[in-house]
MOPAC internal coordinates of N, CA, C and O (Angstrom, degrees):
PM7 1SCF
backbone

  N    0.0000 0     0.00 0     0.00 0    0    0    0
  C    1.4554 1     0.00 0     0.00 0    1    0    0
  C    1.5300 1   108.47 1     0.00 0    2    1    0
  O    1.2310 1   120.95 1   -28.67 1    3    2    1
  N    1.5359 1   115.80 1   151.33 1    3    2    1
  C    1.5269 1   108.93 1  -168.10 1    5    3    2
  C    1.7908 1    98.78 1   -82.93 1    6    5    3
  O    1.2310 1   119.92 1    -2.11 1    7    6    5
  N    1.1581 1   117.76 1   177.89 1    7    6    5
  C    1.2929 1   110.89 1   176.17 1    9    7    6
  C    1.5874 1   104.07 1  -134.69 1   10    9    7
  O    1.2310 1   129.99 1   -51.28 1   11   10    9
  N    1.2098 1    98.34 1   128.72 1   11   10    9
  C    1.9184 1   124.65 1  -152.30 1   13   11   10
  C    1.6542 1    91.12 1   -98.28 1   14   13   11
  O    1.2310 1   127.53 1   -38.28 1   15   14   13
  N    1.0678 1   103.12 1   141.72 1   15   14   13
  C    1.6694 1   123.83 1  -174.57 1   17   15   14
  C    1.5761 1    97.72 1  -135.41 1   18   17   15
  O    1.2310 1   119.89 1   -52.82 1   19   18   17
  N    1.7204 1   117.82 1   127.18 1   19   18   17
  C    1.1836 1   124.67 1   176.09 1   21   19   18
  C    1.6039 1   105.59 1   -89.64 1   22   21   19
  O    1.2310 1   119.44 1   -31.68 1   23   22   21
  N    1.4227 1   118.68 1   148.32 1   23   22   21
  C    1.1916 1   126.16 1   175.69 1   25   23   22
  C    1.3167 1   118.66 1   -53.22 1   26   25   23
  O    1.2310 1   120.30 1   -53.81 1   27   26   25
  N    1.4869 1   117.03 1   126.19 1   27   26   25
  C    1.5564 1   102.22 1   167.61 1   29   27   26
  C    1.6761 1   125.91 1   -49.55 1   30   29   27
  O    1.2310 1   115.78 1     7.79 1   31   30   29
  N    1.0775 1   125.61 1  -172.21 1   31   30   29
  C    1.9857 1   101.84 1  -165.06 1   33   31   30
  C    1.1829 1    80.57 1  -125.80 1   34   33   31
  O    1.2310 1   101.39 1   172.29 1   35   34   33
  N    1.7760 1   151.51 1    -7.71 1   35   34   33
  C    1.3811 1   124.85 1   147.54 1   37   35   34
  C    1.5974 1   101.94 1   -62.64 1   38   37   35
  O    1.2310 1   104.06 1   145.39 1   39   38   37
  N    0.7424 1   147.00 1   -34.61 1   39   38   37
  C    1.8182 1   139.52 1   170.12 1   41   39   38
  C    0.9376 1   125.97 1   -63.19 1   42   41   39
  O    1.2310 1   120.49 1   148.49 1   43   42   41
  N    1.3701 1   116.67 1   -31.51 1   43   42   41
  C    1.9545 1   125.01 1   166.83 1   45   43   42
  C    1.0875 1   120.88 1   -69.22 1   46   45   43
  O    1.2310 1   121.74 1   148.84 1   47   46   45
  N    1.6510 1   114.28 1   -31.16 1   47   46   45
  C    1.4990 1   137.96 1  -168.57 1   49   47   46
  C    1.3402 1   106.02 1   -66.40 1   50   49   47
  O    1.2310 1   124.75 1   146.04 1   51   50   49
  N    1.8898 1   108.48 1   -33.96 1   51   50   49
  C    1.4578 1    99.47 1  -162.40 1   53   51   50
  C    1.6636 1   105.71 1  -119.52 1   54   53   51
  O    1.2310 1   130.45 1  -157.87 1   55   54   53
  N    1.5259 1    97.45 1    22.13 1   55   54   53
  C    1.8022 1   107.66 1   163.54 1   57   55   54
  C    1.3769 1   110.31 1   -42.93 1   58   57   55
  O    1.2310 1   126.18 1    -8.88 1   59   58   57
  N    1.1266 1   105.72 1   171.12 1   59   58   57
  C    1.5021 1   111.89 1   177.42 1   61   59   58
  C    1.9664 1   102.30 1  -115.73 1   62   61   59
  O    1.2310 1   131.35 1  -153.22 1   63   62   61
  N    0.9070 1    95.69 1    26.78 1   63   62   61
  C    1.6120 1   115.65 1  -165.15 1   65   63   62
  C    1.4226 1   132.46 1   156.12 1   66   65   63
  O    1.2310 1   128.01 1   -44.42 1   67   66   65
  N    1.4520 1   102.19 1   135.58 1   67   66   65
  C    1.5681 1   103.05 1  -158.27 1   69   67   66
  C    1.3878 1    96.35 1  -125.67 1   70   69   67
  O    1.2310 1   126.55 1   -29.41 1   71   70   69
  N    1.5100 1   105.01 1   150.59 1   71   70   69
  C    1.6436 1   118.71 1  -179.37 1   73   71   70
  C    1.2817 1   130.87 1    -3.76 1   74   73   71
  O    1.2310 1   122.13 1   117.71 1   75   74   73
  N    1.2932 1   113.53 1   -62.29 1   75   74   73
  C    1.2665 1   140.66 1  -170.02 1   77   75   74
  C    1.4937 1   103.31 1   -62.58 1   78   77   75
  O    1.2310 1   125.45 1   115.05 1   79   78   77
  N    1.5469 1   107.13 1   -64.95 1   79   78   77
  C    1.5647 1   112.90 1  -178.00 1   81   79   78
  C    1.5206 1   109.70 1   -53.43 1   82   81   79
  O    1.2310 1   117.67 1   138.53 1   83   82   81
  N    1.2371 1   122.05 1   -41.47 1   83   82   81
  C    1.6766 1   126.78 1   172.29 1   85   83   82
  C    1.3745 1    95.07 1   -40.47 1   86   85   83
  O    1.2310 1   123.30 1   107.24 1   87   86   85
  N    1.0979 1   111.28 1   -72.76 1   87   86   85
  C    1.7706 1   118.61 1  -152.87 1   89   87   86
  C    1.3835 1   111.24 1   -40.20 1   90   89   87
  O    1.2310 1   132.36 1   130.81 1   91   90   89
  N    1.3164 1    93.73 1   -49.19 1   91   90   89
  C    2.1288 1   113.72 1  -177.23 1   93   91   90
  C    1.4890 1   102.04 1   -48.04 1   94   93   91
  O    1.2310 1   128.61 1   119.46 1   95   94   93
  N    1.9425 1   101.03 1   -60.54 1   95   94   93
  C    1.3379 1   115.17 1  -169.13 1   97   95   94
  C    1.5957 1   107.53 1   -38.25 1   98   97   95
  O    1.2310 1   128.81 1   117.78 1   99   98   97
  N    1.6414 1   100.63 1   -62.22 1   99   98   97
  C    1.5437 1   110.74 1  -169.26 1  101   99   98
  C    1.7134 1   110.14 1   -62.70 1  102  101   99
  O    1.2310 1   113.69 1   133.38 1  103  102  101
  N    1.1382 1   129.54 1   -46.62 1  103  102  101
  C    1.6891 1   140.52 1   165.78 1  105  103  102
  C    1.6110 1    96.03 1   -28.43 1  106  105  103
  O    1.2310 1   136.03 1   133.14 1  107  106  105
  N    1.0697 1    86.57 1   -46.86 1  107  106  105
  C    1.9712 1    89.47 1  -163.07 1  109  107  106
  C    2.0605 1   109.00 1   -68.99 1  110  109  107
  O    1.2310 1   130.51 1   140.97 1  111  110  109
  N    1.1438 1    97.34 1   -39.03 1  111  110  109
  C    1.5750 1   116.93 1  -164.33 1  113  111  110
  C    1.5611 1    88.09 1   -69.11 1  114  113  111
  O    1.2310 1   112.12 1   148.84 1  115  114  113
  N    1.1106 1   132.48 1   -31.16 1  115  114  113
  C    1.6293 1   122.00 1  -141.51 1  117  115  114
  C    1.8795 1    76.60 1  -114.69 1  118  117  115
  O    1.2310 1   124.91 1   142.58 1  119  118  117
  N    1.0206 1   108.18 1   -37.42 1  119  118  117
  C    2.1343 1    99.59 1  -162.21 1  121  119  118
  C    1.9229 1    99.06 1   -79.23 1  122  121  119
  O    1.2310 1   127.71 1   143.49 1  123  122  121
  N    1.5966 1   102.76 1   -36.51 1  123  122  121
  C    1.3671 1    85.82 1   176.84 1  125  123  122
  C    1.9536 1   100.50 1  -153.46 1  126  125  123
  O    1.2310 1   129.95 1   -83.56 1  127  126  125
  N    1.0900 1    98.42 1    96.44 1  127  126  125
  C    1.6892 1   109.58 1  -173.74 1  129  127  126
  C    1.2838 1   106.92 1   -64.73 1  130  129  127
  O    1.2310 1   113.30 1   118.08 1  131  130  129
  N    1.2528 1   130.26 1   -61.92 1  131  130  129
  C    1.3711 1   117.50 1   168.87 1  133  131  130
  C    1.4099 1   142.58 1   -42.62 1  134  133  131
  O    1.2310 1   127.27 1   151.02 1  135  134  133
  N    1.2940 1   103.61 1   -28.98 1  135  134  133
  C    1.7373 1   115.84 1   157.88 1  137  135  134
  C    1.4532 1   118.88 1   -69.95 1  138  137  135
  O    1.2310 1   116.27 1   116.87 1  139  138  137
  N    1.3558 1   124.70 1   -63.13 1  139  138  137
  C    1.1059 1   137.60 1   156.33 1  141  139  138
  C    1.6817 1   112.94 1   -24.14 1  142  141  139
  O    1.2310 1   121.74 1    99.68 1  143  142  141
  N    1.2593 1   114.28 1   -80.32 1  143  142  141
  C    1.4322 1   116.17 1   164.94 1  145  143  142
  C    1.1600 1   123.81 1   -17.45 1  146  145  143
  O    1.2310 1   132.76 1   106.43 1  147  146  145
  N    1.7335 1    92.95 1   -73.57 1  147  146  145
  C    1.7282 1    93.16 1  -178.67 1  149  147  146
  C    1.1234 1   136.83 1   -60.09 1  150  149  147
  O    1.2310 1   126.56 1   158.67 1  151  150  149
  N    1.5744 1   105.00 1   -21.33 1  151  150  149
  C    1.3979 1   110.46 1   163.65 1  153  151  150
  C    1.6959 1   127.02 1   -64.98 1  154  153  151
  O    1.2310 1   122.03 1   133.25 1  155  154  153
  N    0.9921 1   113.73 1   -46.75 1  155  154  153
  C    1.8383 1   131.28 1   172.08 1  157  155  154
  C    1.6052 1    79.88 1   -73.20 1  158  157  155
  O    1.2310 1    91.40 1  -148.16 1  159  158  157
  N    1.1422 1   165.69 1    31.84 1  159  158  157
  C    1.4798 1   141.74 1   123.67 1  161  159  158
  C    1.5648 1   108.95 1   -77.17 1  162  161  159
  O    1.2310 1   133.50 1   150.46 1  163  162  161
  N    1.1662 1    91.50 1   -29.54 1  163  162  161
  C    1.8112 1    96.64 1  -177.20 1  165  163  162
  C    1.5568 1   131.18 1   -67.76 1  166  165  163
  O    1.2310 1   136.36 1  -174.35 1  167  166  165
  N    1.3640 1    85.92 1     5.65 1  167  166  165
  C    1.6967 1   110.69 1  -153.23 1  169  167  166
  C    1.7958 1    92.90 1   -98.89 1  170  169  167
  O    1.2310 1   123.14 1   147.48 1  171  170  169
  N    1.2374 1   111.59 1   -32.52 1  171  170  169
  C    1.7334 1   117.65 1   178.21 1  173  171  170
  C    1.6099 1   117.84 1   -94.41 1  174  173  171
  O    1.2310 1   127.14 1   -29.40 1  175  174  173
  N    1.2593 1   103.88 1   150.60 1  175  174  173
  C    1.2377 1   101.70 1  -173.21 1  177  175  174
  C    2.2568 1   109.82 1   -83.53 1  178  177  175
  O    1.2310 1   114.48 1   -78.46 1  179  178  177
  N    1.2096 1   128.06 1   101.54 1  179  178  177
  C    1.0859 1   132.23 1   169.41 1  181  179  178
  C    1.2291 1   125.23 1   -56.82 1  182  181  179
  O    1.2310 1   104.33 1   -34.02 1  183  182  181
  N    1.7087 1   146.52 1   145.98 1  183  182  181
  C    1.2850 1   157.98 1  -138.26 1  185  183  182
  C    1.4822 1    87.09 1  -136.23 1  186  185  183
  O    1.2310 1   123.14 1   123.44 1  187  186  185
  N    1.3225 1   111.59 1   -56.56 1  187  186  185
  C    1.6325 1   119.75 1   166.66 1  189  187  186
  C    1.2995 1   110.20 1  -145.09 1  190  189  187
  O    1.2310 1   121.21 1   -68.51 1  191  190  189
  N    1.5348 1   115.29 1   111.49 1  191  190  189
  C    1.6374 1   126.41 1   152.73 1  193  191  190
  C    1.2513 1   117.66 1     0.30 1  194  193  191
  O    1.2310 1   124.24 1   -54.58 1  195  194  193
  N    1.3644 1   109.47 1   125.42 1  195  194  193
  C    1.8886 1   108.22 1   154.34 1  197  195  194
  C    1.2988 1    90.78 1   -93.94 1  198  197  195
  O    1.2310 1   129.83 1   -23.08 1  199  198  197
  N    1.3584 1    98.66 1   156.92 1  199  198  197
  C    1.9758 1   121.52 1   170.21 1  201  199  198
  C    1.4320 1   100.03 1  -142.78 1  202  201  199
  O    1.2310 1   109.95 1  -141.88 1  203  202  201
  N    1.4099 1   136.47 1    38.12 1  203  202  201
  C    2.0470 1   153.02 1   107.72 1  205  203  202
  C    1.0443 1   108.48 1  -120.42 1  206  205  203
  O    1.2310 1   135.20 1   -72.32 1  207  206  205
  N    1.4933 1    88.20 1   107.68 1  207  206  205
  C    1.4959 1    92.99 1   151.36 1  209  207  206
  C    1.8244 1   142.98 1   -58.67 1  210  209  207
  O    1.2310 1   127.47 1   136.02 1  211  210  209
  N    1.4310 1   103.24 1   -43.98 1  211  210  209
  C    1.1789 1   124.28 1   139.84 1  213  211  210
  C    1.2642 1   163.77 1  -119.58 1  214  213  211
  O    1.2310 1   116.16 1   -51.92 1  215  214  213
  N    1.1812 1   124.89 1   128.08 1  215  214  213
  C    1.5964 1   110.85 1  -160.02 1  217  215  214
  C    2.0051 1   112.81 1  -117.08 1  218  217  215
  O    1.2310 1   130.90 1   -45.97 1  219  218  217
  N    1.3067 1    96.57 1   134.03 1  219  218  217
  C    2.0355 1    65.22 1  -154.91 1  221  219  218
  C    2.1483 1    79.25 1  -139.88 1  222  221  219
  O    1.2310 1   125.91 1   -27.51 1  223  222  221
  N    1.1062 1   106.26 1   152.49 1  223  222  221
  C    1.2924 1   128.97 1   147.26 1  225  223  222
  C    1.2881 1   133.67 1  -172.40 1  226  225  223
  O    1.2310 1   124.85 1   -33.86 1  227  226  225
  N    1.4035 1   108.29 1   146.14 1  227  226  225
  C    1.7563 1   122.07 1  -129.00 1  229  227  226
  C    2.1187 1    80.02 1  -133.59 1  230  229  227
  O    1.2310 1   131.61 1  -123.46 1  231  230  229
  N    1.3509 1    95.20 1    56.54 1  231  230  229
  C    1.8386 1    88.72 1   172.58 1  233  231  230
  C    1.5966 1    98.28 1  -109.46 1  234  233  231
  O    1.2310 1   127.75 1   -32.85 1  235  234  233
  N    1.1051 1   102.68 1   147.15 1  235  234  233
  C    1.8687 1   124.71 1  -164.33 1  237  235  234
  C    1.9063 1    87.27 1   -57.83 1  238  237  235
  O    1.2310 1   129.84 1   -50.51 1  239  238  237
  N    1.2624 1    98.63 1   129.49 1  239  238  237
  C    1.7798 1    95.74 1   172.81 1  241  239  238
  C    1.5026 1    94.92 1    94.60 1  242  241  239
  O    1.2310 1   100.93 1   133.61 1  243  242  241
  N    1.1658 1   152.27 1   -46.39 1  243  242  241
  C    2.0087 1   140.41 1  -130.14 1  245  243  242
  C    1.7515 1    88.71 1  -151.80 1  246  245  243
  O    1.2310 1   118.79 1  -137.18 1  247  246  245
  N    1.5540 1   119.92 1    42.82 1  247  246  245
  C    1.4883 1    92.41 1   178.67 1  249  247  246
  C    1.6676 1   110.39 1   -86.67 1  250  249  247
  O    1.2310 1   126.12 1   -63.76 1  251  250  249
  N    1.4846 1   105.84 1   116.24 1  251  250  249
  C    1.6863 1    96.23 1  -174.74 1  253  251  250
  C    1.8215 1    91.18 1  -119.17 1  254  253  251
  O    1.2310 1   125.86 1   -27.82 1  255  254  253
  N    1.2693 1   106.34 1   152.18 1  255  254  253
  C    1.8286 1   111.50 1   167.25 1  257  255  254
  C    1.5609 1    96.46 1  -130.82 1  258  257  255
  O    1.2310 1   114.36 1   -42.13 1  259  258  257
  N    1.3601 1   128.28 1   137.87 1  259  258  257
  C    1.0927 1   140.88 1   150.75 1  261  259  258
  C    1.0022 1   128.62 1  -128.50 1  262  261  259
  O    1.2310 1   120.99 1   -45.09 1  263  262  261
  N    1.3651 1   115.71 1   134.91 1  263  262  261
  C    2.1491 1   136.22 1  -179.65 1  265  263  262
  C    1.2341 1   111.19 1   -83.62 1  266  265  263
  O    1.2310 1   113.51 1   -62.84 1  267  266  265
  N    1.7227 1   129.87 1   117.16 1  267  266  265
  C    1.1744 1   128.27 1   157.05 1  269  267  266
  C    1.6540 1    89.54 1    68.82 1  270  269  267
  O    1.2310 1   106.69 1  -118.49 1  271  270  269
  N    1.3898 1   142.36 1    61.51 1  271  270  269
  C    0.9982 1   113.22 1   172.29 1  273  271  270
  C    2.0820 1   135.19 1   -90.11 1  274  273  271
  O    1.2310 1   142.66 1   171.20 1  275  274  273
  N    1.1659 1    73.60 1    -8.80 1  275  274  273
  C    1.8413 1   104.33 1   174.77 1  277  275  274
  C    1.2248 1   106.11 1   -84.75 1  278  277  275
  O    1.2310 1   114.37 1  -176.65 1  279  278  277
  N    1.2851 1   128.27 1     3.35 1  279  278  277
  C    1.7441 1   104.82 1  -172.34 1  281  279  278
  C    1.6665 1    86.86 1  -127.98 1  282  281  279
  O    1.2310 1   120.75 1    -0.50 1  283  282  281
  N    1.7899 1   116.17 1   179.50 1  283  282  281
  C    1.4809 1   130.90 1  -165.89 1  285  283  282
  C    1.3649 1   109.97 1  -151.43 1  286  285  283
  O    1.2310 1   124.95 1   -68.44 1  287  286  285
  N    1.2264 1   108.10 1   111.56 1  287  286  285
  C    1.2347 1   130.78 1   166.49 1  289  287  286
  C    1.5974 1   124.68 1   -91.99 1  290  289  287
  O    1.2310 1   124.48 1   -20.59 1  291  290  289
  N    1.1276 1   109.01 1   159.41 1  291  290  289
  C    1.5441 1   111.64 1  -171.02 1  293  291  290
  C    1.6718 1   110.45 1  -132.93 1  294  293  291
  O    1.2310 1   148.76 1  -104.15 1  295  294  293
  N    1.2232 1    61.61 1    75.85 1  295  294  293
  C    1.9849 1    88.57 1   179.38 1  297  295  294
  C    1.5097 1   104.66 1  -116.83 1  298  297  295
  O    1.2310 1   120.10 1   180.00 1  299  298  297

């Protein structure tokens, strides 16, 4: 079994997010991903806008999913 070490609490203190807020975060991602998403897209600076967030098809043989695939970042 691996052996789990809790954060010291000057290191937790200076998370950028704490437990609780995860949980919401993740609740949110799984009940409605596309909202969620689009929101954390808003969070980067765009060159040109996406307007889908997601684009997905799940046909036997062609399964492709793509994020933001219309918009350009400069990364």
């Amino acid at each position: 079994m691996t052996k789990m070490t809790a954060p010291s609490e000057a290191f937790a203190s200076s998370a950028h997010i704490n437990a609780e807020t995860y949980e919401t975060m993740y609740q949110r991602s799984v009940e409605d991903p596309v909202s969620f998403w689009a929101e954390q897209g808003k969070v980067l600076d765009w060159m040109e806008p996406y307007t889908q967030v997601k684009k997905t098809c799940f046909d036997f043989g062609r399964v492709d999913i793509k994020w933001y695939s219309d918009g350009v970042l400069n990364v």
